[in-house]
C-alpha positions, 0 to 999 in steps of 0.5 A: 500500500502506498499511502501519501500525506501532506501537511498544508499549514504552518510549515508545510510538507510530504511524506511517501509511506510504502507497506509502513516504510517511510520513503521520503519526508521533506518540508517545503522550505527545504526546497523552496529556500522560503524559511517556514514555507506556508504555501497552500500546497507544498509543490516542490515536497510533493514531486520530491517524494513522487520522485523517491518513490518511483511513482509515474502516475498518481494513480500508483497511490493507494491513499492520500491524507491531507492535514490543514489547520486552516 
């Protein structure tokens, strides 16, 4: 099962799990240069762990969660 996660507040971020292995995490300040990123969607983060995973398609991915306190 491969399972995404995105983080759209404060410092934002993604993660890629596979079968309960963490793939990739990263924040999107981290790619951005931007210090505490907020953006609404962390762009960068999320093709950065598509990426890691090996995912093509998004339709690889099994389920997405999505955190916001907005």
């Amino acid at each position: 099962m491969l399972v995404l996660g995105l983080n759209c507040s404060h410092d934002a971020s993604c993660a890629i799990v596979r079968d309960g292995e963490i793939i990739a995490d990263v924040q999107e300040e981290r790619l951005s240069r931007i210090k505490h990123d907020s953006t609404r969607t962390p762009v960068r983060a999320l093709a950065y762990c598509l990426a890691a995973a090996g995912v093509k398609d998004i339709n690889e991915v099994d389920l997405i969660g999505v955190g916001s306190n907005r």
